[in-house]
Every structure is written in C-alpha cells, then in structure tokens.
C-alpha positions as CSV (number, residue, x, y, z in Angstrom):
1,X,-9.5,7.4,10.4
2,X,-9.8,10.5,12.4
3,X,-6.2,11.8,13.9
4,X,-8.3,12.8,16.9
5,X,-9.4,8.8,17.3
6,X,-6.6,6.8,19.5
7,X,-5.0,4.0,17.8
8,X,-3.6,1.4,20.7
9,X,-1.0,-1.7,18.9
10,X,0.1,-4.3,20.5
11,X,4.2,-5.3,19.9
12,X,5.3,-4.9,16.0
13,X,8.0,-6.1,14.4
14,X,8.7,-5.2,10.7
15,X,11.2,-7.1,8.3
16,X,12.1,-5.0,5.5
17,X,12.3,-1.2,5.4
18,X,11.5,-0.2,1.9
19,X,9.4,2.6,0.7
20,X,6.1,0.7,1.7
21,X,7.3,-0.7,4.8
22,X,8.2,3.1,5.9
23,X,5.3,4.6,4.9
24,X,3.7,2.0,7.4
25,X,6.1,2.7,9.9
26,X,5.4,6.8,9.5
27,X,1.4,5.8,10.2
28,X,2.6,3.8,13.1
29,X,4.7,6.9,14.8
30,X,1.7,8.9,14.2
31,X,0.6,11.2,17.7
32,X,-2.3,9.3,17.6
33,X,-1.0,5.9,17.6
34,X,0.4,4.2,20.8
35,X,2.6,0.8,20.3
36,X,3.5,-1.4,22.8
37,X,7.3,-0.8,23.1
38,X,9.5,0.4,19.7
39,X,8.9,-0.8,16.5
40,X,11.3,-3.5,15.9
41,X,12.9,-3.1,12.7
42,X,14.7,-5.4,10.3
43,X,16.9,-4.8,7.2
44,X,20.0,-5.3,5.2
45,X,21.7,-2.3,5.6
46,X,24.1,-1.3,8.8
47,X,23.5,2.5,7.2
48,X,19.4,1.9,6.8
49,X,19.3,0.8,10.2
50,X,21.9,3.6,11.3
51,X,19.1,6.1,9.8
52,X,16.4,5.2,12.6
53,X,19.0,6.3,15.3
54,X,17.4,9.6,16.3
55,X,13.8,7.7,16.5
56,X,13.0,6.3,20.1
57,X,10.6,4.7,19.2
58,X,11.5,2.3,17.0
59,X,14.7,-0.7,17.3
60,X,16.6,-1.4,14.0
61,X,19.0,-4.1,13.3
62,X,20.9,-5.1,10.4
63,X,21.1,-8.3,8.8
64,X,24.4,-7.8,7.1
65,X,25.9,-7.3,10.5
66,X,23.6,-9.6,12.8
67,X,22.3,-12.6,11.1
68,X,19.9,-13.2,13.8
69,X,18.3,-9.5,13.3
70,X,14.8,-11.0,12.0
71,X,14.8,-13.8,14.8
72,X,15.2,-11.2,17.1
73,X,12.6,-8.9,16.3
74,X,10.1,-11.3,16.1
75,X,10.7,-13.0,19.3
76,X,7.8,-12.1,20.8
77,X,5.9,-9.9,18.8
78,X,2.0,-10.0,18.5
79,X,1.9,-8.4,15.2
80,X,4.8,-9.4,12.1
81,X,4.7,-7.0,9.2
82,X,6.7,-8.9,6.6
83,X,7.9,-6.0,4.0
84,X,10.5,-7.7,1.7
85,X,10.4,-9.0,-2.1
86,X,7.4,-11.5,-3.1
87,X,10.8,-13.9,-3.8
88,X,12.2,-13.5,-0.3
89,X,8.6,-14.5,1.5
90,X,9.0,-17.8,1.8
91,X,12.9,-18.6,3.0
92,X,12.3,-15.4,5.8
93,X,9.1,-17.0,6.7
94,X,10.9,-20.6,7.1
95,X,13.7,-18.4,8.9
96,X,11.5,-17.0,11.4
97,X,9.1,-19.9,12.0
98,X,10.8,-21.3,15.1
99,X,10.8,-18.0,17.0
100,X,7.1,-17.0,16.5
101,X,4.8,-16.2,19.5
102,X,1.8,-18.3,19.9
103,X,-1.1,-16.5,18.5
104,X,1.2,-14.0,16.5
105,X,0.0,-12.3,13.1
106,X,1.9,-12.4,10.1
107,X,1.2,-9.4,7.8
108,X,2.3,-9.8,3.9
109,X,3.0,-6.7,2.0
110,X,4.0,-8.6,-1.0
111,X,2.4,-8.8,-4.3
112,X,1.4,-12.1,-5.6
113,X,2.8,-14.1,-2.4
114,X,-1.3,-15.9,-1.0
115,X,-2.0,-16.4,2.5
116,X,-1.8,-20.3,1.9
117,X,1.6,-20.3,0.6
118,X,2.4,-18.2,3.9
119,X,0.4,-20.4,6.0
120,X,2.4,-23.3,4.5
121,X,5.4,-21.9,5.5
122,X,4.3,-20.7,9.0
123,X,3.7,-23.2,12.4
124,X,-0.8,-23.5,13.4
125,X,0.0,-21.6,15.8
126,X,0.5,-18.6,13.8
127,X,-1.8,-16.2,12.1
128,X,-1.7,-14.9,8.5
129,X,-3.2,-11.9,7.0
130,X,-2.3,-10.6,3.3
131,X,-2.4,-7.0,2.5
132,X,-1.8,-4.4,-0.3
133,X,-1.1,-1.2,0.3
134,X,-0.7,1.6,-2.2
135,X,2.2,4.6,-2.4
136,X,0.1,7.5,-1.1
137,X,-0.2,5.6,2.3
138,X,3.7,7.9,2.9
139,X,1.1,11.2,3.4
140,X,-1.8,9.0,5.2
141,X,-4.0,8.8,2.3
142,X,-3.1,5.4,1.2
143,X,-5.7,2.6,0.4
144,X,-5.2,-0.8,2.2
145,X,-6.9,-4.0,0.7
146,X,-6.7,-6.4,3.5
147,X,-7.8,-10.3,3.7
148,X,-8.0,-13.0,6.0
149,X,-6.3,-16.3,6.0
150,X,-8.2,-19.7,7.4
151,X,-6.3,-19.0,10.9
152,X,-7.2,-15.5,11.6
153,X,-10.1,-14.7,13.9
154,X,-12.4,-11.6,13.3
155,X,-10.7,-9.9,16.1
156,X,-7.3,-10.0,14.5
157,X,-8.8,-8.9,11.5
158,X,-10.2,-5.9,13.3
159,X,-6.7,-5.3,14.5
160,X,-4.6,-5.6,11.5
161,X,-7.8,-3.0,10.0
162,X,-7.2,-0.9,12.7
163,X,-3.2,-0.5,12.0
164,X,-3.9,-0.1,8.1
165,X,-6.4,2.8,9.0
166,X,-2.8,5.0,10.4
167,X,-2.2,5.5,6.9
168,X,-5.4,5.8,5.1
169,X,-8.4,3.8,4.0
170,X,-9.1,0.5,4.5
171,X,-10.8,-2.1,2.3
172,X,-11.9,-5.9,3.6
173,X,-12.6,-8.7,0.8
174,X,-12.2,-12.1,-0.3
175,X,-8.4,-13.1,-1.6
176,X,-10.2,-13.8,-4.9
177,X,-10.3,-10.2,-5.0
178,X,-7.3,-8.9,-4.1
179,X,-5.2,-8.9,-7.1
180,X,-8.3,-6.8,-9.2
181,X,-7.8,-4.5,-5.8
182,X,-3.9,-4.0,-6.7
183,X,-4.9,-3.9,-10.3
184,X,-7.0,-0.4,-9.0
185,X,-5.9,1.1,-5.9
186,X,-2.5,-0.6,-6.2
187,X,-1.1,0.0,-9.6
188,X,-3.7,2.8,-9.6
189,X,-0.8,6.1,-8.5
190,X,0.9,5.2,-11.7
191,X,-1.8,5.2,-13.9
192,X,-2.5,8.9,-12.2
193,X,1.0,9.5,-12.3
194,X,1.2,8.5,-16.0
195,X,-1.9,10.6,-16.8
196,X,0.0,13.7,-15.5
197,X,3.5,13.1,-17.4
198,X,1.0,12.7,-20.8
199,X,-1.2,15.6,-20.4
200,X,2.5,17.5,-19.4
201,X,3.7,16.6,-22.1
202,X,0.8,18.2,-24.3
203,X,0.9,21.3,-22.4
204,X,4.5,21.7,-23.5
205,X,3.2,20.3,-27.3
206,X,0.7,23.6,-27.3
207,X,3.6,26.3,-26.3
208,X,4.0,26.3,-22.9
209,X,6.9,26.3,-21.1
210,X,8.0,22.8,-19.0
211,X,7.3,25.1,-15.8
212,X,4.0,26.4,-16.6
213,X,3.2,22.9,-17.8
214,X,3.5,21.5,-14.8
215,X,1.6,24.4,-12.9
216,X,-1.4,23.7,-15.0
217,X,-1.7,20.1,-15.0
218,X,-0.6,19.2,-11.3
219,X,-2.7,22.1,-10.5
220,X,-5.4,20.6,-12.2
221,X,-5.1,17.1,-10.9
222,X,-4.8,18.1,-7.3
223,X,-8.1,20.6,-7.7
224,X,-10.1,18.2,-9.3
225,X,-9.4,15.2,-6.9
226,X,-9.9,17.8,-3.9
227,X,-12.9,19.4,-5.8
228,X,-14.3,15.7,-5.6
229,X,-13.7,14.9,-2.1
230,X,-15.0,18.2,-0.2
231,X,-18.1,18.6,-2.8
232,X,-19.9,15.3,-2.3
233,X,-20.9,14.7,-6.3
234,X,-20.7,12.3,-8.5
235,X,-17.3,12.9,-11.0
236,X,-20.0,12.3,-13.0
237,X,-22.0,15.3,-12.2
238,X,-18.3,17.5,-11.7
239,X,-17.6,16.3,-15.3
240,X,-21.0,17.9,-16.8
241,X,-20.6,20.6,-14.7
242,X,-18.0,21.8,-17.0
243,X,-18.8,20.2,-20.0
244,X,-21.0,22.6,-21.7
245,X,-23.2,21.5,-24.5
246,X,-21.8,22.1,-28.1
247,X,-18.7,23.4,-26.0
248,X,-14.4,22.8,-26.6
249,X,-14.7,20.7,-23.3
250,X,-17.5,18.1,-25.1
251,X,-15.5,17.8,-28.5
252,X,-12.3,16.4,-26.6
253,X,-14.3,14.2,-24.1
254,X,-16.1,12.8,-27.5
255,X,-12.2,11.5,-28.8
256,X,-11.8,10.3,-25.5
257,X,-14.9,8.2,-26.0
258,X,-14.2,7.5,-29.6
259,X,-10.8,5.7,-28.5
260,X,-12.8,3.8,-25.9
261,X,-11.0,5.0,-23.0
262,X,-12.7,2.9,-20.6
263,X,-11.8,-0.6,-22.4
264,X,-8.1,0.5,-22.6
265,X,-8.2,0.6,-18.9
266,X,-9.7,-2.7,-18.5
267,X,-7.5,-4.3,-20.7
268,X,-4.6,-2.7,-18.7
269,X,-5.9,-3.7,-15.5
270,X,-6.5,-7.7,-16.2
271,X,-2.6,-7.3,-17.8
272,X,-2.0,-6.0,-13.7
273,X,-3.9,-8.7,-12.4
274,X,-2.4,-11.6,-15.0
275,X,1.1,-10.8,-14.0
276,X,0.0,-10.5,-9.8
277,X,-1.3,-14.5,-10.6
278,X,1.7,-15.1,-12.4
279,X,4.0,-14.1,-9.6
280,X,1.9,-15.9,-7.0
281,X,2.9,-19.4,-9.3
282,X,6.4,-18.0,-9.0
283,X,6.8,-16.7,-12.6
C-alpha cells in the first residue's frame, strides 16, 4: 500500500510484544495510519512495557506486575492481535473470553494454532482471523497470508487486510493453504538469509577477505531483488540476461541443475509445512 493512501483502525489491542508483534505495531504508528485511541499493549515484562513510555500513542502493561493487563486491554477493543507462543494461544484466549466486545476480531500470529481451535476457545460472538506474517514486515516490506474463520464477515476481512497492508503485501486464501504460504513467504527470509551466509562463506573460500565477502554478496542480493522489482522481467529473463551462452555464468547454473536445486527446495518446504501440521495437533 501506498504511504500516501490513509489507513483509518478502529481500537487495537495487542498481547505479546515480540519481534513480530512490533513490527506490526511499527506499521500501525505509520504517518499514514490513524487508530482509534493508543495501541493497547500487553506483555510480561515491567521493563518491555517501560520501553513504550516515550510513545503516545500506544498503552502498555505488564503481566508480571498486573495480572489483569490482557483483560484490560481487550475490554473493548474491535480488533485483538494475539502475538504470543502457538502453546500460549489457547489458556490467553480462555483468559480473555469473558471480556471480549461483541463483534470483536481476534487476530492469530501464531504458527500452527487454526481458526477452529481459536474459535473453540472464543464466545459466537467473537470473530477469528488467522494470519502469518513474515520478518521483513519490521521495514514495511513484509508478506501477510491472511484467512478467514466461519465467523468473520467479508468486511472484517477487508479490515484485518487493510491493517496487514501497513507493513507490506497482503495475500488472501483458504486455511488449507496457509501452512504451504509459511512454508514460502514465512520461512522464506531464512532460506534468503541462509543463501547469503553460504555464498559468504565461498567468497571467503576463493581469497577474499570476510569484509569484501560480504560487500559482494549482500551487494549482490540486494541488486538483484531491486533489479527484479523496478525492471518488470521475468527472473527468468534477468537470469539469461547474464547467462551468456558457452559462458562461466552457464557452467555453474548447469551444477546447480545437476543437484536438482529445485527438488531440494520442495523437499524442504513440505519438511516446513509437516512440522506447521504437527504443531497445530500440539506436537
């Protein structure tokens, strides 16, 4: 989404502020995002919660010195981000039931937890939408897979879409799908991430030094992806634009096909999406 395009929320409260739940909360205090009141946040820390002081915008409590920190945040919130460990979901959603607005949203961060386990732990009268977010979300380029439960409407749908889209892209599909989504987009930064450190480390195999290394290959990455992005090709095309025939660049993407790169990341990604149904059984 545009930073020029005017993003109005209605009341949020947030339980848990890890690393995903503040890159959320950065897309949220945006300029170009108005919501209604301060973000109400939740976590176990007196010193986390101390670190939001200097922010106006948004309320934090502690747990570990006000037990009734998550009961009062969502006292009347229209929109519940719940940001804590898949284990946790279900005692904080027990915990929070009773104090639930009529026609609230609960939003799930957490891996493997499904909107009808939520919706089992949550009163009719309450909403549920599951969503998975990925790291790069922190700099507003994150992508956001986002599903529907059997309560939400279309409209709240729209609305949960339209607070994902502070911090990046924005994805709608069937919960069958969503763990293959994590699998990708999800896991995906590490697999980018892990890419880097390898082709680092081969630098550094060839002579150079650790710095230069890391010049050359993050360089590279970030060129590449932004090379991608403002040209409008195919990577396909990109890759054959610089893969001349009978050239050094076609010999090394031939070993790359010879050790059948693209089954190795298949079988990696149905390991992802084997342990995300694992976790949703509680394994």
């Amino acid at each position: 989404m545009s930073e020029n395009t005017q993003v109005t929320l209605p009341t949020i409260a947030m339980l848990g502020a890890g690393s995903m739940a503040r890159a959320i909360l950065a897309g949220l205090l945006a300029p170009h995002v108005s919501v209604e009141g301060a973000v109400r946040v939740t976590n176990r820390s007196a010193d986390n919660a101390a670190s939001f002081d200097n922010e106006p915008r948004v309320q934090a409590w502690a747990t570990a010195t006000n037990p009734e920190a998550n009961l009062e945040a969502v006292r009347g919130a229209a929109i519940v981000l719940v940001a804590v460990k898949p284990a946790m979901v279900p005692d904080l959603l027990d915990e929070i039931s009773p104090a639930l607005a009529e026609g609230a949203i609960v939003v799930s961060v957490a891996a493997g937890v499904t909107t009808a386990t939520m919706e089992a732990h949550l009163p009719e009268h309450v909403s549920v939408i599951r969503t998975m977010p990925n790291t790069p979300s922190k700099i507003g380029l994150g992508v956001t897979g986002i599903t529907a439960g059997k309560r939400s409407t279309p409209a709240q749908l729209d609305l949960i879409c339209g607070m994902f889209s502070t911090v990046g892209e924005v994805i709608v599909l069937p919960e069958n799908m969503i763990d293959a989504l994590g699998s990708i987009s999800g896991s995906g930064p590490a697999y980018v991430f892990y890419f880097i450190e390898q082709l680092t480390k081969v630098a550094i195999t060839h002579g150079f030094s650790a710095e230069q290394a890391q010049k050359m290959v993050q360089g590279t990455f970030r060129g590449a992806v932004e090379l991608l992005a403002q040209s409008g090709e195919e990577p396909q095309e990109l890759r054959r634009q610089v893969t001349s025939p009978k050239g050094s660049t076609e010999r090394a993407i031939a070993v790359f096909d010879d050790a059948n790169i693209e089954a190795i990341l298949l079988k990696g990604t149905q390991a992802a999406i084997a342990r995300s149904e694992e976790m949703a059984r509680g394994e």
